[in-house]
DRENLUMVEX-346616 format. One record per atom (N, C-alpha, C): residue in one letter; x, y, z. Coordinates in pm, whole numbers, padded with zeros to 5 digits, always signed. Example, Ala and Ser with C-alpha at 12.3 -4.5 7.8 and 13.67 -1.06 7.14 Angstrom:
# residues 2
a+01319-00569+00780;a+01230-00450+00780;a+01320-00330+00780;s+01285-00225+00708;s+01367-00106+00714;s+01290+00003+00787;
***
This chain:
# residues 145
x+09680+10057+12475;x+09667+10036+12333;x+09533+09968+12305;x+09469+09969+12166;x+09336+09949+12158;x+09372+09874+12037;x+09274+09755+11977;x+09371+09692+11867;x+09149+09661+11784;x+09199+09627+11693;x+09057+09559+11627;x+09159+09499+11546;x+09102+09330+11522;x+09135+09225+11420;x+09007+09180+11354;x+09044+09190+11181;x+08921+09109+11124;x+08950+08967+11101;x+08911+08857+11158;x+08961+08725+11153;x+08901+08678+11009;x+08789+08751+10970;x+08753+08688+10831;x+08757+08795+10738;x+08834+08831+10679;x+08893+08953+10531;x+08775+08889+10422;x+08720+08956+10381;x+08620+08941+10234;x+08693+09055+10121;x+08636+09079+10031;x+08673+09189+09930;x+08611+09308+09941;x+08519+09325+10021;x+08430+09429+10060;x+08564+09502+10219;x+08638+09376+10250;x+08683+09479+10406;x+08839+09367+10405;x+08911+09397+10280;x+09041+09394+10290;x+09119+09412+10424;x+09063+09492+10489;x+09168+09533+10671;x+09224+09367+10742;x+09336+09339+10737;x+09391+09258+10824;x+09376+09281+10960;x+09418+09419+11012;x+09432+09465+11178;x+09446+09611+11158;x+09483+09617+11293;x+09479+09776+11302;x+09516+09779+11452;x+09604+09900+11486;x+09617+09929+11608;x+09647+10060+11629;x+09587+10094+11774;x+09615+10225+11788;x+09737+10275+11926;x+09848+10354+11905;x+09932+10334+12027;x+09964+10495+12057;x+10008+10508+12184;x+10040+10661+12237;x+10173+10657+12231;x+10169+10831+12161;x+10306+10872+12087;x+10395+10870+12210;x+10464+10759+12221;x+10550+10746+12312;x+10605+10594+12275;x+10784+10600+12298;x+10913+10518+12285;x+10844+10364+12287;x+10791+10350+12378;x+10733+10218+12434;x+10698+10147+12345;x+10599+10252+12247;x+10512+10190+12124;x+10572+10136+12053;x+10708+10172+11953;x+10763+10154+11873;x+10746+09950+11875;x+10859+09899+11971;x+10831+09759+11953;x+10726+09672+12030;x+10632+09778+12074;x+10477+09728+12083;x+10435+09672+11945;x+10418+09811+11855;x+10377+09762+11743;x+10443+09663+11703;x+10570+09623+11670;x+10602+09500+11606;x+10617+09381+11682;x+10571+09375+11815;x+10529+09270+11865;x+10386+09236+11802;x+10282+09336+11825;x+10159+09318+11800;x+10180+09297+11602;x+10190+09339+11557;x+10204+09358+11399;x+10181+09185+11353;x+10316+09150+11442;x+10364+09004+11445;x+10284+08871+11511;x+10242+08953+11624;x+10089+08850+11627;x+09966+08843+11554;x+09936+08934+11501;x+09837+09017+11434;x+09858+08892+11283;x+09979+08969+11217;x+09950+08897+11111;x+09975+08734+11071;x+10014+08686+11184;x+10081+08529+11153;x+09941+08445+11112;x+09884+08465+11174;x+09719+08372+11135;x+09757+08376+10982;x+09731+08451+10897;x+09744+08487+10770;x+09860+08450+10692;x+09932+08418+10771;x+10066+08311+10664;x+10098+08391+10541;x+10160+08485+10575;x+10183+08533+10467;x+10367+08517+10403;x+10379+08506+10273;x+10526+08523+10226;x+10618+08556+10271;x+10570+08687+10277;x+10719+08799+10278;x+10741+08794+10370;x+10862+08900+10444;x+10975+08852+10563;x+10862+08958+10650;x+10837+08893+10781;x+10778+09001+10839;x+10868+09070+10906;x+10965+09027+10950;x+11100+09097+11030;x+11124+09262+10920;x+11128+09215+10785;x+11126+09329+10720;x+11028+09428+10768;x+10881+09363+10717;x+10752+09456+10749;x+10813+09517+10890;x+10814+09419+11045;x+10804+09495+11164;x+10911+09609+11171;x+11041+09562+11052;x+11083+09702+11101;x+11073+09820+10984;x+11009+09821+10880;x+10954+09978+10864;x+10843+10004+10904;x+10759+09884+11001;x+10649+09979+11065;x+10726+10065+11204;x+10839+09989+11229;x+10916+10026+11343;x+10975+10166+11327;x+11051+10220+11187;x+11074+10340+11175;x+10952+10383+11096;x+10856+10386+11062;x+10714+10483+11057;x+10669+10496+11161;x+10612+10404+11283;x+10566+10490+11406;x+10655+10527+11457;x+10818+10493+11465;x+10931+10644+11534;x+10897+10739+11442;x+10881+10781+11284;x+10874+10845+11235;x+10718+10954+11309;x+10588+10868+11326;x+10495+10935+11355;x+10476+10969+11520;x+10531+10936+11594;x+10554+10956+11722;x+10632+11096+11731;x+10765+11073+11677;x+10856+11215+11627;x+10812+11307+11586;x+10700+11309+11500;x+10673+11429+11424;x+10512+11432+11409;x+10421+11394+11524;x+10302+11404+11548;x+10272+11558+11563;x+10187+11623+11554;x+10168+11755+11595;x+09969+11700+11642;x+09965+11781+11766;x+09822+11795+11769;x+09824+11870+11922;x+09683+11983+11932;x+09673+12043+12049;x+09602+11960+12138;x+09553+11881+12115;x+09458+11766+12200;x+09534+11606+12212;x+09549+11541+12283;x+09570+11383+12332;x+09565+11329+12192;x+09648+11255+12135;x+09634+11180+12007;x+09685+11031+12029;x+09675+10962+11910;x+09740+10835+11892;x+09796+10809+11743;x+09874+10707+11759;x+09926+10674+11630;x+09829+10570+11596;x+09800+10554+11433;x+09704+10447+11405;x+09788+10365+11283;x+09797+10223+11347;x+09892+10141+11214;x+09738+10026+11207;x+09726+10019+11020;x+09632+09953+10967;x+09730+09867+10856;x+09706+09759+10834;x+09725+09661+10730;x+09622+09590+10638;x+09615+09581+10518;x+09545+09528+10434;x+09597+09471+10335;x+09502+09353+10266;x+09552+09271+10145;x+09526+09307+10056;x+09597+09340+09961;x+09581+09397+09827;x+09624+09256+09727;x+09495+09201+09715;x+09530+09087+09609;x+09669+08985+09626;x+09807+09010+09599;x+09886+08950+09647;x+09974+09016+09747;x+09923+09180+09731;x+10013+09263+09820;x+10006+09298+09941;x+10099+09316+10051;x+10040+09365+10185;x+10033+09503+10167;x+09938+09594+10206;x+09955+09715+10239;x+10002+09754+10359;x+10081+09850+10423;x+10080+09888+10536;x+10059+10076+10569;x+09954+10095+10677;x+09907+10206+10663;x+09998+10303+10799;x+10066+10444+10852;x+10068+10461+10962;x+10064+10600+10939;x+09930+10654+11045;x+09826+10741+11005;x+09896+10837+11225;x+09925+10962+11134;x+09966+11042+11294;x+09869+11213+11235;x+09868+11327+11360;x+09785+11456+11343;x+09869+11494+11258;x+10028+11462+11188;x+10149+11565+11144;x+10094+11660+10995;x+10214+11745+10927;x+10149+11782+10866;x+10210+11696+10691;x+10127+11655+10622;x+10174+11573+10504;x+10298+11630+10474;x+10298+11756+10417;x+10447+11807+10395;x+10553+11804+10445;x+10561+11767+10546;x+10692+11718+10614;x+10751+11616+10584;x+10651+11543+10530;x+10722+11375+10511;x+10841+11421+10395;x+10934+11370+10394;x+11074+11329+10226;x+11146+11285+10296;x+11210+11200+10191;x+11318+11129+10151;x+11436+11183+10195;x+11492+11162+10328;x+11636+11231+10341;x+11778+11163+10324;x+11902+11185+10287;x+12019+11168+10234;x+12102+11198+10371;x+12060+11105+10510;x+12179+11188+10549;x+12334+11171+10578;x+12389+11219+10651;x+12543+11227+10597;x+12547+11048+10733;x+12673+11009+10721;x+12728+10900+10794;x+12704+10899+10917;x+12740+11004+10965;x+12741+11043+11129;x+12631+11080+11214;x+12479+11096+11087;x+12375+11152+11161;x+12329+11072+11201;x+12239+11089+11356;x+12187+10971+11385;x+12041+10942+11359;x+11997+11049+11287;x+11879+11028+11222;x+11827+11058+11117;x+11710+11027+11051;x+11684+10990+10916;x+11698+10955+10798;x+11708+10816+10882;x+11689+10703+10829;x+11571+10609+10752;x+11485+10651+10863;x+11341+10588+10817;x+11298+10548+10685;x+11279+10660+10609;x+11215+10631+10477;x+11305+10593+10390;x+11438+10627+10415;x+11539+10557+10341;x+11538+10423+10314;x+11525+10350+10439;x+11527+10212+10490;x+11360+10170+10406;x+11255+10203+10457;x+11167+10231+10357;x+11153+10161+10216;x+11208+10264+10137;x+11250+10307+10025;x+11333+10156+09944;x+11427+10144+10043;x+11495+10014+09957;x+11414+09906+10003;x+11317+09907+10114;x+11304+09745+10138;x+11133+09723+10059;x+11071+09793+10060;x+10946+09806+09995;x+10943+09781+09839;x+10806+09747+09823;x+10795+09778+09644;x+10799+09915+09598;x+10678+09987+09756;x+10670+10151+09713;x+10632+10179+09809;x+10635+10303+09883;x+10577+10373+09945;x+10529+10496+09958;x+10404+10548+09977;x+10359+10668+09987;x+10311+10723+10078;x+10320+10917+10070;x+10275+11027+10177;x+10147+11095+10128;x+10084+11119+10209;x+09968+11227+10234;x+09887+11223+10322;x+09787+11340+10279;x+09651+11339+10429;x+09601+11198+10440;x+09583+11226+10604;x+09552+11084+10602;x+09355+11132+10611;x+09311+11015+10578;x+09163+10994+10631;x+09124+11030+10722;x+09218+10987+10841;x+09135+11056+10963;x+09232+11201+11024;x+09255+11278+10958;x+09306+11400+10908;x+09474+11378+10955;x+09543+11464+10945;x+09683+11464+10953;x+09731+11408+10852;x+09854+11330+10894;x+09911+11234+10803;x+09954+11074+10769;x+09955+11026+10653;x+09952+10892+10637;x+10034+10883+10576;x+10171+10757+10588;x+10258+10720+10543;x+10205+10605+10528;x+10262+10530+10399;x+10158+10374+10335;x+10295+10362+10301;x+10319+10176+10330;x+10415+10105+10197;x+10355+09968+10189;x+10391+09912+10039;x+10354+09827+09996;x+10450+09689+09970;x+10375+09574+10007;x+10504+09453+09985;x+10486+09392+09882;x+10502+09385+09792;x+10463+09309+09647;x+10487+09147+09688;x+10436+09044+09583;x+10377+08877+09685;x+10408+08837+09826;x+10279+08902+09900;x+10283+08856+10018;x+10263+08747+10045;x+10155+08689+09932;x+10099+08574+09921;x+10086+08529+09798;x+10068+08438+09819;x+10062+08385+09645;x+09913+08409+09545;x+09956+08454+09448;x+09862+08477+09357;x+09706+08420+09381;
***
């Protein structure tokens, strides 16, 4: 895993951290180990146990449903949005795949964005920047005003 931390955030480079991990099981509570070291310097509000676990089902989500013909990685980025945390998790997949699924009691999966969905302010899908796809959610007062 390869990580970059900005220890000093200005308004010009909002990025808290960033990490990059291989689509593989392992990662999942890599990232929210790292997430959790990553952001404590920064004292922030909100529950990070929340945050680590929908970054926890977005990289199962982007690990699961990565597509690429060449060696890839998953890329999770965080930033401060004034009082909000952003959280970014960027895989090769294709945007359209991402929704909202309903599923029945017994399934044992998809869940993710559900979980998502209620614990966030908001979250959103599309291309990501560094092509494929980007799933973003947002924590409304992370920090205080």
């Amino acid at each position: 895993m390869t990580y970059a931390i900005n220890h000093h955030p200005s308004e010009d480079s909002p990025r808290l951290g960033a990490m990059s991990l291989h689509p593989a099981p392992e990662s999942v509570p890599r990232a929210r180990r790292w997430f959790r070291k990553f952001i404590a310097p920064y004292n922030p509000a909100c529950s990070i146990d929340d945050c680590a676990l929908m970054i926890s089902e977005l990289v199962t989500n982007a690990i699961r449903y990565g597509r690429a013909d060449d060696p890839w990685l998953v890329r999770v980025e965080w930033f401060r949005e004034g009082a909000s945390l952003r959280v970014e998790v960027h895989n090769p997949g294709f945007p359209a795949n991402v929704r909202l699924r309903h599923p029945d009691a017994n399934d044992a999966h998809g869940r993710g964005l559900l979980l998502v969905d209620s614990i966030a302010e908001s979250w959103h899908s599309g291309p990501s920047r560094f092509g494929g796809t980007v799933v973003s959610f947002v924590v409304a007062d992370a920090w205080p005003a």
